[in-house]
N, C-alpha and C positions, 0 to 999 in steps of 0.2 A: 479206530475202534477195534478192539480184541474180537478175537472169533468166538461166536455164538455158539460153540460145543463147551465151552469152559462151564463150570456150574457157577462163577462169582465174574464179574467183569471190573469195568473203570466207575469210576463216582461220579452220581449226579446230585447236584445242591435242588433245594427244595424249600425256597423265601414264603414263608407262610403255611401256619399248621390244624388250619378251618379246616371243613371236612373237605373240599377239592385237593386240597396240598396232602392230607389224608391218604385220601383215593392216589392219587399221582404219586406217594410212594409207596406204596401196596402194588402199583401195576407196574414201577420200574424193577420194584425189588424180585417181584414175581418174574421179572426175565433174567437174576441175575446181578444185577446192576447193585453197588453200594450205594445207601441213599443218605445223605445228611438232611434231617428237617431243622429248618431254621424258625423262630417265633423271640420276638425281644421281650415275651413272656414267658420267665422260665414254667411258670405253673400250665398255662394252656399247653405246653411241651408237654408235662406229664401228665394231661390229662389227653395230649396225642397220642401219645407213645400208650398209655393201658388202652385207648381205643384201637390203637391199629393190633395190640397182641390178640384181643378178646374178637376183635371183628375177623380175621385172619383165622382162626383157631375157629368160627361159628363156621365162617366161611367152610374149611375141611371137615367139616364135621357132615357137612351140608352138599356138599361135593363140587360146591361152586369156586374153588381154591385155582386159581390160574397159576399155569408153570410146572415146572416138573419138582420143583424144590418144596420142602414140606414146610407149614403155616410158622413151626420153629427157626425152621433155617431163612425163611424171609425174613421174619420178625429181627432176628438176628445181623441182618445188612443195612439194620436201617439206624442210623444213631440221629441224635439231636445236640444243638446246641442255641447260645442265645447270642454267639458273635458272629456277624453278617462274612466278615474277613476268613474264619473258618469255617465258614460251612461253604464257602466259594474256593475255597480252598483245592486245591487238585481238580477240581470238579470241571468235565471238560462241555457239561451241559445242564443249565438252570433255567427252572421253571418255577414261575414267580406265580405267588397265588394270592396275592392281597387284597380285601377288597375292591368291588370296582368302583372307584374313586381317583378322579384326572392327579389332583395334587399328591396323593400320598402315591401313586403307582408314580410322577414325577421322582419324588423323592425316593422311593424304593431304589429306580433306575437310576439315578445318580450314585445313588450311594454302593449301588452293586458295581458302577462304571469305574468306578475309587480303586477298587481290589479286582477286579475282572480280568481273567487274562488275553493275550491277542487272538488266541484261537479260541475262546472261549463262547458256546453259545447260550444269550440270554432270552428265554424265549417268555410270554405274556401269556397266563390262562383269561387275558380280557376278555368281556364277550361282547364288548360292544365299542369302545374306545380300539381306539386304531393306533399303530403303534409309533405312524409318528408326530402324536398327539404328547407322547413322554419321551423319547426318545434323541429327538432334533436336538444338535450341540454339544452332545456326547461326543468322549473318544472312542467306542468301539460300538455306535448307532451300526454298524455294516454288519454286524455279530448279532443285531436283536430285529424281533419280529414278534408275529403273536402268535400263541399255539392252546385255541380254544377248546377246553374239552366242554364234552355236555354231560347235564346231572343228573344221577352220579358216573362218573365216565370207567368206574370198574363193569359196570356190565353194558352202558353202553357208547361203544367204540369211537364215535366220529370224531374227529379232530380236525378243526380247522387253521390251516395255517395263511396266515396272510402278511407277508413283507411289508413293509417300509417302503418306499420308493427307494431309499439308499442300501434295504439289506442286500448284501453279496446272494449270487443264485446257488451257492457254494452251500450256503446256511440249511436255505429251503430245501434244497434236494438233500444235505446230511439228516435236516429235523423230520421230513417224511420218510427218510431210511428206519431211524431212529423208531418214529411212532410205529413204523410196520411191524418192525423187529419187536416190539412189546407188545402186540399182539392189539395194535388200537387200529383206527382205519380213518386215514387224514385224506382230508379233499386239501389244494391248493388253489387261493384265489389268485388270479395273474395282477392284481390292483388294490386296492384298499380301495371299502368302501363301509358305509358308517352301520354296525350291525352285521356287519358280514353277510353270509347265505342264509342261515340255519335260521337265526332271529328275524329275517325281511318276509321268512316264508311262513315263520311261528305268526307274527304280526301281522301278517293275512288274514290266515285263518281267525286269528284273535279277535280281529276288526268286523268280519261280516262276523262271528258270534255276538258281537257288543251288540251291533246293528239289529239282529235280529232278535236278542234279547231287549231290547230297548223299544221294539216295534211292537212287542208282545206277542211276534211268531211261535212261539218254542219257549218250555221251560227252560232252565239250568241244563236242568237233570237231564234233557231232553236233546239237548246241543251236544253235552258233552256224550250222550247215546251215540250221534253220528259220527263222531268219530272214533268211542272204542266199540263198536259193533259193527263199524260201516269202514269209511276211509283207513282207519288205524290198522285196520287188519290184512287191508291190503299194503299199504304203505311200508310192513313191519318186512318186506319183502322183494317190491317194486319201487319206484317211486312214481309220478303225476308223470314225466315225460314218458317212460313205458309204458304205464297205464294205459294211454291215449297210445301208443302205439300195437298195445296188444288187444284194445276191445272195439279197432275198426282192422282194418287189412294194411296195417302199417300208419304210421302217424300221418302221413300227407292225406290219405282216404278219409283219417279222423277229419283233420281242419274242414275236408271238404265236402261231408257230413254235418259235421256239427260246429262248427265256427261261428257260424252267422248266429243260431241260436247262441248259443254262450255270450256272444255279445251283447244280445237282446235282453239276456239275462243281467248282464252286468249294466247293462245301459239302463234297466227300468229296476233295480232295485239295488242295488249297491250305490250305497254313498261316497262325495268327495274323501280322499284322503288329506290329511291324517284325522285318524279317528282320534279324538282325546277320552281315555277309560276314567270316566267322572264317578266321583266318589257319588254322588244317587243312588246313578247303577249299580255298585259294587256292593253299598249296603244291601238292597234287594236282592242281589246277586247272594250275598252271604247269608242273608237271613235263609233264603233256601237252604245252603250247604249246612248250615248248624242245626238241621235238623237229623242231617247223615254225618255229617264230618264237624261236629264244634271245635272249637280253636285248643280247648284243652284234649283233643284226639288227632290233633294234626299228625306229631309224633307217630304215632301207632298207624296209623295211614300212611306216613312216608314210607315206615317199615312195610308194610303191606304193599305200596309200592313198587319197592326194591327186590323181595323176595319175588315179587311176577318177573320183574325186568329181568332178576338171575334165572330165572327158568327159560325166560323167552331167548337170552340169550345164549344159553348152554341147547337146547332147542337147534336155535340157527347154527351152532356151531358144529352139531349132528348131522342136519340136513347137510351142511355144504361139504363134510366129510364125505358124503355120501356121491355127491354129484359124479 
């Protein structure tokens, strides 16, 4: 890998051009990096490419533009094409973004394994398929792994990577070099497991929401209060292990405090797992939301979304300047 003072570096392929594959070359090109997006849709390509000029170019206008390089000179590093062969091409790290879907991520990874080079790393924005679910019986399975981002992963950072049992340890420590250097913030799991971290702890929370929405505890509106009023605000900062370590006199004093209760808590009102999310609930669950958020204003909410998460995250990146 070239030295990080150059303003342009080496090429990264980019197999899929939905908005993750999107995001993923907006955050490579923003450090520099040549990007190739691939799509065996020529037209979805061009309707990639005027979104990442116009998204990039809102972005500097807005001041949310990551990198020292301007929204032109990114825009500018990133080409497209519709052959899988050349956009793998030189390319000394790819990140696959296709649906998540076993057989077609199958066939992506073969087809990438055809033209792949030896030193070549192919990594998985899976978020839930484990990587050696597509990967087993390849010639270069020791080169791929998964490297999960979350949505949309331009403003916020985390990346999960998680090996194969046969990926080289060579991979993982280059692909978390990699994520750091681009300004993302990758945990590494030491094992594969189904879901990874981020989803087992979303689907917690998910699950006593169901629970308590189904018991008729709490509105919608009301669930989701506790956590962007309550939890979310700490969280955006700490997480649940520190928490418990900063509101007793260190986390052991927590457990010895409050353990027994939290148990009691979980023993008399949380249900068996797995929770199944039944379309009943979810109609009732939605007839609330369309009264704030109907399906024809999803859009304009997601944007409303994204513009907080860029504030919150340009925010964090202040404070820790700061530190």
């Amino acid at each position: 890998m070239t030295s990080t003072s150059e303003n342009t570096r080496g090429k990264i392929a980019i197999v899929g051009s939905g908005l993750i594959g999107q995001n993923w070359s907006m955050i490579f090109a923003s450090a520099g990096y040549h990007v190739t997006l691939f799509d065996v849709d020529p037209d979805q390509l061009k309707r990639a490419q005027t979104s990442i000029k116009s998204t990039l170019e809102q972005y500097e206008k807005d001041g949310y533009l990551r990198g020292k390089l301007t929204a032109l000179q990114q825009t500018d590093l990133i080409s497209t094409t519709s052959s899988l062969s050349e956009c793998l091409k030189d390319a000394f790290y790819v990140q696959e973004c296709v649906p998540e879907n076993l057989d077609l991520k199958k066939k992506v990874f073969a087809e990438m394994d055809a033209v792949a080079g030896e030193d070549m790393i192919l990594a998985s924005s899976s978020s839930c398929l484990c990587a050696s679910m597509f990967t087993e019986g390849l010639t270069h399975k020791s080169n791929m792994l998964v490297a999960h981002p979350i949505n949309p992963p331009y403003f916020i950072p985390l990346v999960e990577l998680v090996p194969a049992p046969w990926t080289n340890q060579k991979v993982v420590t280059t692909t978390r070099a990699l994520m750091e250097e681009v300004g993302q913030s990758p945990i590494t799991l030491r094992r594969e497991s189904l879901g990874f971290a981020l989803n087992r702890i979303q689907y917690a929370a998910i699950n006593e929401s169901w629970n308590m929405y189904q018991s008729g505890l709490l509105s919608a509106e009301d669930i989701d209060r506790v956590c962007h009023n309550g939890l979310g605000l700490r969280y955006a900062f700490i997480g649940p292990l520190e928490t418990m370590h900063l509101n007793a006199n260190g986390i052991t004093d927590y457990c010895e405090r409050y353990a027994e209760g939290a148990y009691n808590v979980q023993k008399e009102t949380f249900k068996p797992v797995p929770v199944m999310y039944d379309v009943p609930t979810s109609e009732k669950v939605q007839e609330e939301f369309n009264q704030t958020i109907p399906l024809d204003k999803l859009a304009e909410r997601r944007r409303w979304r994204d513009k907080r998460l860029a504030e919150l995250s340009k925010l964090k990146k202040t404070l820790d300047e700061d530190k």
